[in-house]
C-alpha positions, 0 to 999 in steps of 0.5 A: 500500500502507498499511503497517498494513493486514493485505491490504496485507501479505498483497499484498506476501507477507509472511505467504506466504498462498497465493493461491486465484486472482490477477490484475493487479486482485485477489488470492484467499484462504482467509478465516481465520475462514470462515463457510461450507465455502467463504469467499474473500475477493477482495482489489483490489490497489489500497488502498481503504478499503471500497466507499465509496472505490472510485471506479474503474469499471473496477476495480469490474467486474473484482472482479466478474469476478474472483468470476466467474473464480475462482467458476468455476475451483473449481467452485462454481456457487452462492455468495453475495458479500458486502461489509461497507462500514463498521464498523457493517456488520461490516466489519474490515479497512478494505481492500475485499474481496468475501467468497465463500460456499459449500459 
């Protein structure tokens, strides 16, 4: 955890943000701002930066089906995933996340 980082913060509880959907790998939650009827972020539990940083393949394929797990548990068969790497790509919160878009 980054004691700065506002993901490392909702994780930890501190906001008592309600999780759409969790695991030992990721957590799932309402995007504050959303872009669509539905936006989800999927949140690894482990501290990386962006997408850049990520150096664990497994973790990479269990965010992956974390998308597919949660996707499924709400009942949204279309989607589309995004993830912001960097700030010139319009990434915020320098925590990896996978965006889930929707209606």
């Amino acid at each position: 955890m980054t004691e700065d980082c506002i993901f490392c913060k909702i994780i930890n509880g501190d906001f008592g943000t309600e999780f759409v959907y969790e695991n030992k790998y990721a957590v799932v939650f309402k995007d504050i701002n959303p872009k669509a009827p539905i936006h989800l972020l999927v949140v690894p539990r482990v501290h990386t930066e962006s997408l850049n940083e990520l150096e664990d393949k497994n973790l990479m394929g269990e965010l992956l089906q974390t998308v597919k797990d949660v996707t499924k548990k709400i009942g949204l068969k279309s989607y589309k995933t995004l993830i912001n790497t960097g700030k010139e790509a319009g990434q915020e919160v320098f925590h990896l996340h996978i965006h889930i878009l929707g209606n």
